[in-house]
C-alpha positions in Angstrom: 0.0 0.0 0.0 1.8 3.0 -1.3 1.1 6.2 1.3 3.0 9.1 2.2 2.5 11.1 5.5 4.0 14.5 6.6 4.0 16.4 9.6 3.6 20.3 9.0 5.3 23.3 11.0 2.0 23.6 12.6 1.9 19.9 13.4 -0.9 19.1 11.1 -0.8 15.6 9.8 -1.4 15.0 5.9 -1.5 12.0 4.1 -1.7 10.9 0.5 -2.8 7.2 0.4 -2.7 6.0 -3.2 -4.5 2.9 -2.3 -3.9 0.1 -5.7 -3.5 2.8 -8.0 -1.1 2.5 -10.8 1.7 5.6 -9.9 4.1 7.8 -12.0 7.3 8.4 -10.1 9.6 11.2 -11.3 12.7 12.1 -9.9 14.4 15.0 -10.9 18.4 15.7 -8.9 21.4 18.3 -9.8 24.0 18.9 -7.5 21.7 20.5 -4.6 18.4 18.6 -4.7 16.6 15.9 -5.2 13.0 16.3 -6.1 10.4 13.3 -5.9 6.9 13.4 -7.7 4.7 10.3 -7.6 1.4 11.0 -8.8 -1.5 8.5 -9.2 -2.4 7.4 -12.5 -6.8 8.5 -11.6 -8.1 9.2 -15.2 -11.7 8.7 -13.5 -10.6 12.3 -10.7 -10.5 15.7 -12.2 -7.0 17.0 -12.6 -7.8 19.5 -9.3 -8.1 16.1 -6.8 -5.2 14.0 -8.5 -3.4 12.4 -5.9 0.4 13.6 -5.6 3.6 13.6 -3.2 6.1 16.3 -4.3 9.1 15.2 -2.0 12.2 18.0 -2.3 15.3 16.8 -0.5 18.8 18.4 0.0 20.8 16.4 -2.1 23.8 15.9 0.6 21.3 14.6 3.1 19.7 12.1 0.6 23.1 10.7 -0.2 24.2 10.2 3.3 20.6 8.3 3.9 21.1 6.1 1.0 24.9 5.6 2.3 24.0 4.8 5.5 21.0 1.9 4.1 23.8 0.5 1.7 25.8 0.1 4.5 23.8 -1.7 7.2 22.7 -4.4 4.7 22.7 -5.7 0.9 19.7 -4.6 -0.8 18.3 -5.3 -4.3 17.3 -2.3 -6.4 15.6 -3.3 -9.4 15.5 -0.8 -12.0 12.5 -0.7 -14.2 12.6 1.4 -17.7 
């Protein structure tokens, strides 16, 4: 079950759960961020209630996490075109 949840300044919780949809992921990365976009593939929602994460990351920090996982166990990454 694909979901993403956030906690805002004001401590508001938000969540996006995508449920079974079929999902777009994006990524988009230059030498200071990392930008995520998964959208859900609804073609039954109007485009003003299309369910979307936007997930912008400095790119040092998202390197370090992705260090750190590679280094506390083997992991399989299968890359799909």
């Amino acid at each position: 079950m694909t979901h993403v949840i956030t906690r805002g300044n004001n401590g508001r919780r938000h969540e996006v759960d995508f449920e079974d949809a079929d999902l777009t992921v994006e990524s988009f990365i230059n030498e200071q961020n990392v930008e995520l976009v998964i959208e859900a593939l609804d073609e039954d929602r109007p485009w003003q209630k299309t369910r979307f994460a936007l997930v912008n990351l400095p790119r040092s920090e998202f390197d370090e996490a992705m260090a750190n996982t590679a280094r506390k166990r083997i992991s399989k990454i299968k890359a799909v075109e």
